[in-house]
C-alpha positions as CSV (number, residue, x, y, z in Angstrom):
1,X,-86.5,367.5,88.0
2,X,-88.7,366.7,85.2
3,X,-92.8,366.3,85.6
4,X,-94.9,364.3,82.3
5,X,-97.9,364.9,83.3
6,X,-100.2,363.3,80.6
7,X,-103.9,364.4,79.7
8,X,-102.8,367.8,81.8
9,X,-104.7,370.3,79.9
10,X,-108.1,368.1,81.2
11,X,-110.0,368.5,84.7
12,X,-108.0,367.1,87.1
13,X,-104.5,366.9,85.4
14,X,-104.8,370.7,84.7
15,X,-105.7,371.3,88.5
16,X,-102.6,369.5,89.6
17,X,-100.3,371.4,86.7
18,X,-101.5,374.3,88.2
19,X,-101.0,373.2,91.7
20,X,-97.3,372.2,90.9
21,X,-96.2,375.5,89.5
22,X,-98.3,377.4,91.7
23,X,-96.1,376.1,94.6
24,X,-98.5,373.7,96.5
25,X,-95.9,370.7,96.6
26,X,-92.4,372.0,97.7
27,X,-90.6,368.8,96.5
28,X,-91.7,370.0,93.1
29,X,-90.7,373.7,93.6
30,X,-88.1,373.9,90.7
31,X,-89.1,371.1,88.6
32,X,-90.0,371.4,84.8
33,X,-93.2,370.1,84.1
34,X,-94.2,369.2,80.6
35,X,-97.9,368.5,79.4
36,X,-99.1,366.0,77.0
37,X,-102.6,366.5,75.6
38,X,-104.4,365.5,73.1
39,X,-106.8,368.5,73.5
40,X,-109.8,366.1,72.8
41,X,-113.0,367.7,73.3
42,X,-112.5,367.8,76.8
43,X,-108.9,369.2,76.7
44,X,-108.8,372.7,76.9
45,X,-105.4,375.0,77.1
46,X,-108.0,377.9,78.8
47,X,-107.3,375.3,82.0
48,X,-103.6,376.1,82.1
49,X,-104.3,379.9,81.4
50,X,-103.3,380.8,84.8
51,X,-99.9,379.5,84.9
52,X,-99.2,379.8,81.2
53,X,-96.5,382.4,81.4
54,X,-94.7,380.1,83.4
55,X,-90.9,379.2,81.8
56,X,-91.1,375.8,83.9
57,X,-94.1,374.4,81.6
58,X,-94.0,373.0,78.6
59,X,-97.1,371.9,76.4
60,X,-97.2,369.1,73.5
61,X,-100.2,368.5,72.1
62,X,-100.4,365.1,71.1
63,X,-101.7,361.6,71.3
64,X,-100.5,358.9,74.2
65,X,-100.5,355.8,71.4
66,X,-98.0,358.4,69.4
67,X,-95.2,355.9,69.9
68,X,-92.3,358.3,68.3
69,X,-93.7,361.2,70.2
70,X,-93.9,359.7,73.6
71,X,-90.8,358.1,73.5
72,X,-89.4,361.6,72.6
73,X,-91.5,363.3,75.7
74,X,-90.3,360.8,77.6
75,X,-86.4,361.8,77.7
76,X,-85.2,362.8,81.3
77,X,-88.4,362.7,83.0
78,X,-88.2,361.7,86.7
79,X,-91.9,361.2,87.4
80,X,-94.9,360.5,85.2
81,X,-98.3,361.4,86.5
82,X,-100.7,359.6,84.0
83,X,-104.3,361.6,83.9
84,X,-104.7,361.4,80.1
85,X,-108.3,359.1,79.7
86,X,-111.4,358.9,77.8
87,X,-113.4,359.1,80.9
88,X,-117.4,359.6,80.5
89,X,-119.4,356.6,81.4
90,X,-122.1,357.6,78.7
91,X,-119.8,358.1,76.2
92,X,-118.2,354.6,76.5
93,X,-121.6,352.9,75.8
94,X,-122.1,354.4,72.9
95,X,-119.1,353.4,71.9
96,X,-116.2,351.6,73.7
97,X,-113.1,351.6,70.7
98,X,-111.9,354.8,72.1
99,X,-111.9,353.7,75.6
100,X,-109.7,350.8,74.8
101,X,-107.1,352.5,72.4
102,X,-106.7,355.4,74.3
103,X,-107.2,354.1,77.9
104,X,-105.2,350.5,77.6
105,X,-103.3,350.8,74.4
106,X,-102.3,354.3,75.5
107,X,-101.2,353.6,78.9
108,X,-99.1,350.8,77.9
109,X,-97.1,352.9,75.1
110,X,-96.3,355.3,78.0
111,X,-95.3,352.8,80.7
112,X,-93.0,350.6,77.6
113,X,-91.3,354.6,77.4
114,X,-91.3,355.2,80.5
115,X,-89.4,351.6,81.4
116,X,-86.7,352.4,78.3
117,X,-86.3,356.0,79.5
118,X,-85.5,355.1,83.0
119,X,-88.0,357.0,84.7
120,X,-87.6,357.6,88.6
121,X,-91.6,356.8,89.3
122,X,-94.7,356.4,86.9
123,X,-98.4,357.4,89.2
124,X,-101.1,355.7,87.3
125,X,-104.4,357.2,88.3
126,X,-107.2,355.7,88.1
127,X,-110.7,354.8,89.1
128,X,-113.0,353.2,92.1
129,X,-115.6,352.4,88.9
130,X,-112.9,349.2,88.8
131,X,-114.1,347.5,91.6
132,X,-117.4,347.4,90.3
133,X,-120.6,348.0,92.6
134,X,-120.5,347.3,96.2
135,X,-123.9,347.2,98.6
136,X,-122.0,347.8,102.1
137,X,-119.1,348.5,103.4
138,X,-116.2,349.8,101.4
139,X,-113.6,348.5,98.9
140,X,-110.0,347.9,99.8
141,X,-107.2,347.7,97.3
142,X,-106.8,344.2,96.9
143,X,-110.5,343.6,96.3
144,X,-111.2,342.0,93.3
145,X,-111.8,343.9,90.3
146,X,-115.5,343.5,88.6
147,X,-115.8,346.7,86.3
148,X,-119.2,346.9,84.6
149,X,-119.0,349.6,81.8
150,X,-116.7,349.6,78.9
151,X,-115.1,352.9,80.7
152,X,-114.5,351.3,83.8
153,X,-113.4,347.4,82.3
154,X,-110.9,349.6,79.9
155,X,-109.7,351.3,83.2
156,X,-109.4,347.7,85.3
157,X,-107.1,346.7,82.0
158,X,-104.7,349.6,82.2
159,X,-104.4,348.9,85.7
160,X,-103.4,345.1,85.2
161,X,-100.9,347.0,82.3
162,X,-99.5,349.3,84.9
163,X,-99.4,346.7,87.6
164,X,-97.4,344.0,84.6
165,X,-95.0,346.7,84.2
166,X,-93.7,346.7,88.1
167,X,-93.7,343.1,88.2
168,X,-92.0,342.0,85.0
169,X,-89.1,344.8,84.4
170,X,-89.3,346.7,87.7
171,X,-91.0,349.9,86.4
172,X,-91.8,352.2,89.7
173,X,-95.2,352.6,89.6
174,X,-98.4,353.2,91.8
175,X,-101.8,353.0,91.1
176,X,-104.1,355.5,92.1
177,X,-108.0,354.8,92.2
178,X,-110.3,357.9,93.2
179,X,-114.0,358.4,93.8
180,X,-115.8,361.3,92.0
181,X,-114.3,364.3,91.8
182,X,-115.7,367.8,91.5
183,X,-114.0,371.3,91.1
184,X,-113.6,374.1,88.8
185,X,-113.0,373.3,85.3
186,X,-114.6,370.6,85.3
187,X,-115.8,369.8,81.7
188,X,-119.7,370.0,81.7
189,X,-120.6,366.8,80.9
190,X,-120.1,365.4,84.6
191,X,-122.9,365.5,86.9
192,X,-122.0,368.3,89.4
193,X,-121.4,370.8,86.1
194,X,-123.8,369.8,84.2
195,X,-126.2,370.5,86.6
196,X,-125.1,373.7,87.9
197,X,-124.9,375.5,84.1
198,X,-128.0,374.1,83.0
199,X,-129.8,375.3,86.2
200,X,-128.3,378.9,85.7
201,X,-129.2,378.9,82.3
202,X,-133.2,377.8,83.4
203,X,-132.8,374.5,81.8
204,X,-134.0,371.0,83.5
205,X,-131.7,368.7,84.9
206,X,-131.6,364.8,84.1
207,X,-132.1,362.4,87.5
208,X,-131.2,359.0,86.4
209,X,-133.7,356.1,87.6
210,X,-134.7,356.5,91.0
211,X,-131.8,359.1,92.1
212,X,-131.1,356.4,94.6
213,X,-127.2,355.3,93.2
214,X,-124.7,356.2,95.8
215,X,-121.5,358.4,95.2
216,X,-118.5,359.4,97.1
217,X,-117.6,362.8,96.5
218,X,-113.4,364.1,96.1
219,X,-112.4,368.0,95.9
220,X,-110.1,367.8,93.1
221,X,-107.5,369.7,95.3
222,X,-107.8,366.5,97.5
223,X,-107.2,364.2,95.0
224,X,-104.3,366.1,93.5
225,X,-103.0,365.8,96.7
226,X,-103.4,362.9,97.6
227,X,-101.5,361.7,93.9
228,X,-98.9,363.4,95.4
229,X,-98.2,362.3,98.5
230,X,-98.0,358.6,96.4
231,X,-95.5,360.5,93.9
232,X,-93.5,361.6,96.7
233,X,-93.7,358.2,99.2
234,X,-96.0,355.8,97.7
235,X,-94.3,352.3,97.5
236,X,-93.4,351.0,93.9
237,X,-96.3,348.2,92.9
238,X,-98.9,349.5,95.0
239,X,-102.3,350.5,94.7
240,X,-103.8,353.4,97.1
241,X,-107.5,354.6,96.7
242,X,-108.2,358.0,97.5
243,X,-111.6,359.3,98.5
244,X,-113.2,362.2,99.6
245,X,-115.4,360.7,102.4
246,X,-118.8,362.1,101.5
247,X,-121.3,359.1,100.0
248,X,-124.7,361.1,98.6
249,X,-127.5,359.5,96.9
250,X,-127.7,361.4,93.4
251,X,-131.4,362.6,94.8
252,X,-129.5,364.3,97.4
253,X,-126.8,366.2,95.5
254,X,-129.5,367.2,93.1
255,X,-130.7,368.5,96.3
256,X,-127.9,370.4,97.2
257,X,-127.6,371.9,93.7
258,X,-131.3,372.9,93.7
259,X,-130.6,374.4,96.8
260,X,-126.9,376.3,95.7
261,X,-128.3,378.0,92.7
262,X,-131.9,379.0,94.2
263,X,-133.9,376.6,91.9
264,X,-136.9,374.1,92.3
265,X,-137.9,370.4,92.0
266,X,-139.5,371.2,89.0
267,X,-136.6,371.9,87.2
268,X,-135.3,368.2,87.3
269,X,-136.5,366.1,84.9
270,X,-136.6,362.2,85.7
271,X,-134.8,360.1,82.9
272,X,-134.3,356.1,81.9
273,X,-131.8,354.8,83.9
274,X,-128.3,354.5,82.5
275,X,-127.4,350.6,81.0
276,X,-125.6,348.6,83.6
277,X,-125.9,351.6,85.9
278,X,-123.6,350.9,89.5
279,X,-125.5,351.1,92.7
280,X,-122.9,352.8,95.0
281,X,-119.4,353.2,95.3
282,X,-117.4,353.1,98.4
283,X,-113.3,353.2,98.7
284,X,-111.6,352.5,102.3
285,X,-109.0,354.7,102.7
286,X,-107.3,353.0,105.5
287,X,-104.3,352.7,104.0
288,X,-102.9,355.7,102.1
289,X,-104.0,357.4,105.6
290,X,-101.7,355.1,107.4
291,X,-98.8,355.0,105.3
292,X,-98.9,358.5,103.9
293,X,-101.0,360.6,106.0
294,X,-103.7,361.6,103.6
295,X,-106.8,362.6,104.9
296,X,-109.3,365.1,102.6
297,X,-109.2,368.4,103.8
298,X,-111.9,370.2,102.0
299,X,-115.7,369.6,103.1
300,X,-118.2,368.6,100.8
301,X,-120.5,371.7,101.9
302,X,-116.6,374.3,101.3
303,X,-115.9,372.3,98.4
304,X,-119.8,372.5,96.6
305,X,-120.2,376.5,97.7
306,X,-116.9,377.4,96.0
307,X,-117.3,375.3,93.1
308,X,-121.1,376.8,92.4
309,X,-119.3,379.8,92.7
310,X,-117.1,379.1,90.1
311,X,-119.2,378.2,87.5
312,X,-121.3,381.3,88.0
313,X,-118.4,383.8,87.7
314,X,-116.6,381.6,84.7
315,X,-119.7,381.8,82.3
316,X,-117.0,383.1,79.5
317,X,-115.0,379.5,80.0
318,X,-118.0,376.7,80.1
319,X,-120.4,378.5,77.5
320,X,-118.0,377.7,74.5
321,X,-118.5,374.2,75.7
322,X,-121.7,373.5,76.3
323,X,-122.3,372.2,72.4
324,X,-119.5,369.5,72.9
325,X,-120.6,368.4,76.3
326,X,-124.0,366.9,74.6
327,X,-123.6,363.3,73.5
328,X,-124.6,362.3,70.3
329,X,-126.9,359.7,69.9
């Protein structure tokens, strides 16, 4: 068997390379598993350094709108798992053109080779910043989609792309749509990172607004998982969101973070709210729970201890990137 995983040299798509060839899914125990990255600035091979001796990966380092070069990838894969994404809400409002190319026009150059090649089953995953911003309750899959960022309105399009594909030529695929993940090797532009290298280096912190904007928080090992169990059993032209299960107000993870690395309210520094900035987030998980028997298996309190951890023993892989992390304004 043969495994694209695209953007797998990133955060999460490294995490589920290495969680492929590391044995954690058996029906993927012999299969071949080739990488396609871009290595933007938040590509990094040092994220497949543990399992880099392994003959069953393969990296390409290229570009998903590469038409010749994906449909070259492309031959004999049985599953696509699509990570590959320009991703950082900041980013995108300083400028959207790279969200769109890579993002829509990206995905659908992958899911036009994947349809030529054949290809067994195509996971598309993607984001809960779709749905837009809910007040109460949570989101279920069919809700309607009311992104409001350039990020997240690129995402909602390469969903409808993804979604096109199944309906007009039969293409296998699933959608995914997570809530935030956090981890090791995270790059540290994201909050949970950010925070935690800036606080062990004895720099402030930046609290957006009123730090009142509600998150659900993912392990990464959850939501690799659960893009499995959709690889393996989720049904062609469905959509399955995957959440961790723990909503925080940003004031309260800041909180936690203070707390984690030993430091002090007077080490965050209060900021201008971000434009168009979503109130909370809130996925029901009802269903991949039903059909597939996901449920997240790492607490927030494991999954945050561990993942402090990891950043203060990995100084030697998130110092090198502190200078691209900062946005330029």
């Amino acid at each position: 068997m043969r495994v694209l995983v695209t953007g797998g040299a990133g955060f999460i798509g490294s995490h589920y390379v290495r969680q492929v060839l590391t044995g954690a899914y058996p029906a993927l125990d012999d299969a071949e598993v080739v990488v396609l990255d871009k290595l933007t600035y938040a590509g990094n091979e040092a994220n497949l350094a543990p399992v880099a001796a392994d003959p069953r990966l393969k990296f390409v380092r290229g570009d998903i709108c590469d038409t010749a070069l994906v449909a070259d990838v492309m031959r004999g894969v049985d599953l696509v798992v699509h990570f590959a994404a320009e991703s950082h809400v900041d980013r995108s409002i300083l400028g959207a053109a790279d969200f769109v190319l890579t993002n829509v026009l990206g995905t659908q150059n992958l899911l036009q080779a994947a349809h030529e090649a054949g290809v067994g089953k195509f996971v598309h995953v993607s984001t809960d910043e779709v749905y837009g911003s809910i007040e109460h309750g949570s989101w279920t899959e069919d809700h309607v989609l009311e992104p409001n960022s350039p990020y997240s309105a690129s995402k909602a399009s390469s969903d409808l792309v993804a979604r096109s594909f199944f309906r007009t030529h039969g293409l296998p695929v699933c959608i995914t749509r997570c809530s935030n993940n956090y981890g090791p090797y995270q790059f540290p532009e994201k909050v949970i990172p950010l925070f935690v290298t800036n606080l062990l280096d004895g720099r402030k912190v930046p609290l957006y607004g009123d730090g009142l904007n509600v998150r659900d928080w993912l392990h990464v090992d959850d939501h690799c998982h659960g893009i499995q169990l959709v690889a393996e059993s989720g049904r062609p032209g469905e959509i399955y969101n995957i959440g961790g299960g723990t909503e925080l107000t940003n004031r309260s993870l800041t909180e936690k973070l203070l707390e984690a690395v030993g430091a002090g309210w007077d080490s965050v520094e209060p900021v201008e709210d971000r434009k168009g900035h979503d109130r909370r987030y809130s996925v029901d998980i009802t269903k991949i729970s039903e059909e597939l028997g996901y449920a997240p298996r790492v607490s927030f309190e494991d999954g945050l201890a561990a993942t402090v951890a990891w950043y203060t023993d990995n100084r030697a892989w998130w110092e090198p990137l502190a200078g691209r992390a900062a946005l330029k304004k």
